[in-house]
C-alpha positions in Angstrom: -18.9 -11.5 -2.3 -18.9 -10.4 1.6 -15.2 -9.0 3.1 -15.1 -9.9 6.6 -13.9 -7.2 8.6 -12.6 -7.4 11.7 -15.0 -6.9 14.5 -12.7 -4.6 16.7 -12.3 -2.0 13.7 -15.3 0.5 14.6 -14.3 0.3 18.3 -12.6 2.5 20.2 -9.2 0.2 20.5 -9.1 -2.0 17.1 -6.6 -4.7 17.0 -3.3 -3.2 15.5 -0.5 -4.4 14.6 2.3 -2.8 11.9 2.3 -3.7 8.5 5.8 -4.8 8.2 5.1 -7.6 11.0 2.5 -9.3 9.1 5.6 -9.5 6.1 8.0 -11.1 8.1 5.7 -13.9 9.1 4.9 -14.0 5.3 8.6 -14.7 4.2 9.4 -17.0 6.3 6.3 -18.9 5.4 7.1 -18.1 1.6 10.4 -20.2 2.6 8.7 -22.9 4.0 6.8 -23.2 0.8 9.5 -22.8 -1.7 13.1 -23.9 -1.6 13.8 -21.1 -3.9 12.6 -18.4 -1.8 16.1 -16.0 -1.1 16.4 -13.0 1.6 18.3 -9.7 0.5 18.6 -6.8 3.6 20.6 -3.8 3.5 21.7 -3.6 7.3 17.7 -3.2 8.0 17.3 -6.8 9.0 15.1 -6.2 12.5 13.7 -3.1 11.1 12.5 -4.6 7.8 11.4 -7.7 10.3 13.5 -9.7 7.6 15.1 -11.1 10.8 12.4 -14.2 11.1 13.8 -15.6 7.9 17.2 -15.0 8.1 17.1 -17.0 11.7 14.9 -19.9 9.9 16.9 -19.8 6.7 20.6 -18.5 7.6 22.0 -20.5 4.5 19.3 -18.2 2.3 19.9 -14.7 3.9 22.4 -12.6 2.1 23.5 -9.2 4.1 24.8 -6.7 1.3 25.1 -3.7 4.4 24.4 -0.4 2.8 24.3 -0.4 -0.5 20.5 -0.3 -1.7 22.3 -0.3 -5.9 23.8 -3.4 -4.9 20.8 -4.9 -3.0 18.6 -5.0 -6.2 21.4 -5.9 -8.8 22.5 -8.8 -6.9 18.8 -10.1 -6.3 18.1 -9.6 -10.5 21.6 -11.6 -10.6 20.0 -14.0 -8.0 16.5 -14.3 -9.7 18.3 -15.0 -13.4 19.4 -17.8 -12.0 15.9 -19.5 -10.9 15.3 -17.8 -7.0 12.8 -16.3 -5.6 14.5 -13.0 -4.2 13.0 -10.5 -1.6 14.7 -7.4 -0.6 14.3 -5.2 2.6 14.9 -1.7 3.5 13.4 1.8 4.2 11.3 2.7 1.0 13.6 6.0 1.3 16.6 3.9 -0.2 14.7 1.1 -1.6 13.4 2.4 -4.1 14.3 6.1 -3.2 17.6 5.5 -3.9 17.9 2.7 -5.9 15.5 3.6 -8.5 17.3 3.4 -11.5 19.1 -0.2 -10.7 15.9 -1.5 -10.6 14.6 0.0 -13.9 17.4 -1.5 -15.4 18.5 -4.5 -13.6 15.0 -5.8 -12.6 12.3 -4.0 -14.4 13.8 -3.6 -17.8 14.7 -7.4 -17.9 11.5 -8.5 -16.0 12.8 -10.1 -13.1 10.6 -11.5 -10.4 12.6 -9.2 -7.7 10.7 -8.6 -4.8 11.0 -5.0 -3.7 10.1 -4.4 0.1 9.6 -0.5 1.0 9.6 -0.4 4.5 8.7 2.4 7.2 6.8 4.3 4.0 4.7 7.4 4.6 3.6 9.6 7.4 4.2 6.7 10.1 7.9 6.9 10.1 6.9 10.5 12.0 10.4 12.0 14.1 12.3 10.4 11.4 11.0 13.1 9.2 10.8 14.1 5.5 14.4 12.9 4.6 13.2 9.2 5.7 9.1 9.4 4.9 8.9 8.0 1.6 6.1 9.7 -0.1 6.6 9.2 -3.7 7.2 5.5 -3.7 3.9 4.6 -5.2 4.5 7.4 -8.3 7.8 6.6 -8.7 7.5 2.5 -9.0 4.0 2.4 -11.1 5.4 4.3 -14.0 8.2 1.3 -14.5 6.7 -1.1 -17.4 6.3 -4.8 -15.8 6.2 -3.6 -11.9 3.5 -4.8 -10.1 2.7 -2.0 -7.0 0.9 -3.2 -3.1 -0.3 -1.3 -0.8 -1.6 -3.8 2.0 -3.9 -2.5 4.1 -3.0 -4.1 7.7 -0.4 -6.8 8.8 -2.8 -9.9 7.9 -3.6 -8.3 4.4 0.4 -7.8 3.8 1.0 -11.6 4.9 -0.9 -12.5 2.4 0.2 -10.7 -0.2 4.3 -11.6 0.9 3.3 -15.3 0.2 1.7 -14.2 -3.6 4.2 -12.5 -4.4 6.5 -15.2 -3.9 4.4 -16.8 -6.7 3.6 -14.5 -9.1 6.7 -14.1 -11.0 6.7 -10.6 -11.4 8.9 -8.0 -10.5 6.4 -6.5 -7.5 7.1 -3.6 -5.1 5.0 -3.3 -1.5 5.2 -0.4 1.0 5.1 -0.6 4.5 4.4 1.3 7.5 6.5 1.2 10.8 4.0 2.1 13.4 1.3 -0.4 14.6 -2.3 0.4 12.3 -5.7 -1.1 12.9 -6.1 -4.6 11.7 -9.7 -4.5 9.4 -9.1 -7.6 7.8 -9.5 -11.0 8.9 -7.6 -14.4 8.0 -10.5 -15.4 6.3 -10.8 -11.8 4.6 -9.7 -12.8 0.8 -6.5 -11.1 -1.1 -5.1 -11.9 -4.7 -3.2 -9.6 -6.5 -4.8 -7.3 -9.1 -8.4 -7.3 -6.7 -9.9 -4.6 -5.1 -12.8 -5.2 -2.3 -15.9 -3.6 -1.5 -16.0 -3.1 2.3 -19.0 -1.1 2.6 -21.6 -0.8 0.5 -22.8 3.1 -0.7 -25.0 5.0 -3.2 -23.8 8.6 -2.5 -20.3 8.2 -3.4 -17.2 6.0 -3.4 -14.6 6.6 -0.8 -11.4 4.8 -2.4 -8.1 4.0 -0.1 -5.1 1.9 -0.4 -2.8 1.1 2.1 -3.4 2.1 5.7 -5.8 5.0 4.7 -8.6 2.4 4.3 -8.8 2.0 7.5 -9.2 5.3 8.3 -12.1 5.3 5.3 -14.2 3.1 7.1 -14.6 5.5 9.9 -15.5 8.2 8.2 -18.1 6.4 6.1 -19.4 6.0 9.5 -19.2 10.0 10.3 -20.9 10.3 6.8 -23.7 8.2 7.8 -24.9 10.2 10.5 -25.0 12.9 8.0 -27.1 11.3 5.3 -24.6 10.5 3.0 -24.2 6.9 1.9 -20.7 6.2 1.5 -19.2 2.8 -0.4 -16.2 2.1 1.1 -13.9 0.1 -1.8 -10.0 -1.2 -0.6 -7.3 -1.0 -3.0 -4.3 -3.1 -2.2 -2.7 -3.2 -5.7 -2.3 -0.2 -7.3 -0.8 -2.0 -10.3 -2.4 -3.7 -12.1 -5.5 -2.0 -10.9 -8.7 -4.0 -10.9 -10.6 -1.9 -13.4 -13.9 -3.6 -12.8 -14.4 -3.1 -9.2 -13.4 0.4 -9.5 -15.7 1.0 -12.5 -18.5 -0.9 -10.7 -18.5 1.5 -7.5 -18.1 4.8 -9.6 -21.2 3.4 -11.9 -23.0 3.2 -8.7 -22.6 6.4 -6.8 -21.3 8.8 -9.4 -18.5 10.4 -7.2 -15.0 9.1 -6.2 -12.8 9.9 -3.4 -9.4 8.5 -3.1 -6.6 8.6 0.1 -3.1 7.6 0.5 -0.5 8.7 2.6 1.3 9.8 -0.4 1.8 12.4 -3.0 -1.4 12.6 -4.8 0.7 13.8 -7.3 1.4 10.6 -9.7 0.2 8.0 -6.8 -2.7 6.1 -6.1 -5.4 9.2 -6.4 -4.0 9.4 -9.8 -4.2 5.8 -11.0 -7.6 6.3 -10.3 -8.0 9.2 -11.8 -6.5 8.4 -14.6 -9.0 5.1 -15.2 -11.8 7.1 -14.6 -11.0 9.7 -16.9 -10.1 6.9 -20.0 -13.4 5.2 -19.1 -16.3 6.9 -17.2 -15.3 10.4 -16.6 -16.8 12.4 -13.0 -15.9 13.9 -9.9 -12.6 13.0 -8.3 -11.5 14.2 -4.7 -8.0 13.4 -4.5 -6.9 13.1 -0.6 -3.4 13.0 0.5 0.4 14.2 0.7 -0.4 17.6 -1.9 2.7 18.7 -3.1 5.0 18.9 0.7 7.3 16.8 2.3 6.5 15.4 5.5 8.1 16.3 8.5 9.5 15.3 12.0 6.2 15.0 14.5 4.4 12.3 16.2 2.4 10.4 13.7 -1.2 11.1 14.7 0.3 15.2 14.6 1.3 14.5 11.3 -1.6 12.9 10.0 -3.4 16.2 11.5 -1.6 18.8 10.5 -1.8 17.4 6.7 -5.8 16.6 6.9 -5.6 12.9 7.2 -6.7 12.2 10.4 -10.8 10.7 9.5 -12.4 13.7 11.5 -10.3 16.0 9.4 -11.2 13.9 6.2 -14.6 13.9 6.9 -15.0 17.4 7.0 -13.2 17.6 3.3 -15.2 14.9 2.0 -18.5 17.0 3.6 -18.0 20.0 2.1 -16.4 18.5 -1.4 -20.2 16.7 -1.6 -22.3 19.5 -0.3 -20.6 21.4 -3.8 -20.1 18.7 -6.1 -22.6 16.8 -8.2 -23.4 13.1 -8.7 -22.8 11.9 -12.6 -25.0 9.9 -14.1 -24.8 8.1 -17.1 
């Protein structure tokens, strides 16, 4: 199956948009769908772009203030009795904070909470590492029965708000607060537990989730002029993880590269890793957060100064191919 990509993306000034936009449309549509669709905020209703409901749906738009525990226990509450509840706020509380309410109150009992991490990762920049969320992706795929997204633009997380209202699963999505390139289309497909390849490669497989695959598809291009045939694959749900698709591009080019804008440690890179080493052991080139907190800079110094920008990414991926073999089966 082709993925249409969005024309703009290997210009010089791609469409962008943030991530968190493209969810606000999607709950409000989710509540046009479904009557049982319910809004949850804690005091983060403009930030968390929750606002769009709450104006279409006042009589469905509960404001707890701050109080992240009491955010997801009154949404499982909420959800036990037959909703469909979404909760906003910064991915530092929710689930930073909040962690063990929803092991216990949403998780442990499998209720189809809907867990929105907002302003996650290196984009929340002068807020620095006290509100950069970068252990969000570790911290919620390790809970039995959570289902983990990691859209890659605004259209991509539209989409995925509207599955989720559907899929009757307790289901946590990050978000970034600054405006990322848009690679997708509408016509660009999404389901939950799918991954896409963008880009076909032979070399090796250049893995992102989130809004590093954006950021992948330019450096395939940097690879290109080099000789080296990158696949590009996008990962938007880290859990479950669509084993085939993965599988399918390591088969074909024999050496993986993931990125997040996240600790590698536990996060996407590892889910990966982890796969690969269960099913078709090779080379893995983790890329992102590795081992530091983020701090307070512009975004585009941060991405930088950690080796996330593509250019500096490309020279990683350069030298980790010049040194590191193919496997073959």
């Amino acid at each position: 199956m082709t993925y249409p990509l969005n024309k703009s993306i290997y210009t010089d000034t791609p469409d962008v948009e943030p991530t968190r936009a493209g969810y606000g449309r999607g709950l409000k549509l989710a509540g046009e769908v479904d009557a049982r669709v319910v809004a949850l905020c804690a005091d983060l209703t403009e930030s968390t772009q929750m606002h769009l409901f709450r104006e279409a749906f006042p009589d469905r738009f509960v404001e707890v203030g701050i109080a992240e525990q009491n955010l997801v226990t009154v949404a499982s509450g909420m959800a036990r009795a037959g909703k469909i509840p979404f909760t906003s706020s910064y991915a530092a509380f929710s689930p930073g904070r909040n962690w063990e309410q929803i092991k216990t109150t949403v998780a442990l009992n499998n209720q189809p909470v809907k867990i929105i991490g907002s302003h996650a990762g290196l984009y929340t920049g002068k807020d620095g590492a006290t509100h950069q969320m970068l252990e969000d992706i570790a911290i919620t795929r390790v809970m039995p029965n959570m289902v983990v997204i990691a859209p890659g633009d605004s259209l991509e997380a539209e989409k995925a708000t509207l599955e989720m209202a559907q899929n009757n699963q307790p289901t946590y999505m990050r978000l970034a607060r600054e405006k990322t390139p848009i690679f997708s289309t509408p016509e660009s497909p999404f389901k939950i537990g799918e991954a896409y390849v963008l880009r076909k490669g032979t070399s090796l497989s250049l893995m992102g989730t989130g809004t590093m695959t954006a950021k992948l598809l330019t450096v395939a291009n940097l690879l290109a002029d080099i000789g080296i045939d990158a696949e590009v694959v996008h990962v938007p749900t880290i859990k479950p993880i669509d084993e085939a698709t993965i599988l399918a591009s390591a088969r074909r080019t024999g050496r993986v590269v993931t990125a997040e804008e996240a600790q590698i440690a536990g996060g996407f890179g590892s889910a990966i890793a982890e796969l690969l080493g269960d099913r078709l052991p090779m080379p893995v080139k983790r890329l992102g957060m590795q081992d530091r907190y983020g701090e307070s800079g512009d975004p585009k110094d941060l991405f930088d100064k950690f080796n996330l920008t593509a250019d500096k990414m490309f020279e990683t991926i350069k030298q980790w191919a010049e040194e590191t073999h193919r496997y073959h089966q």
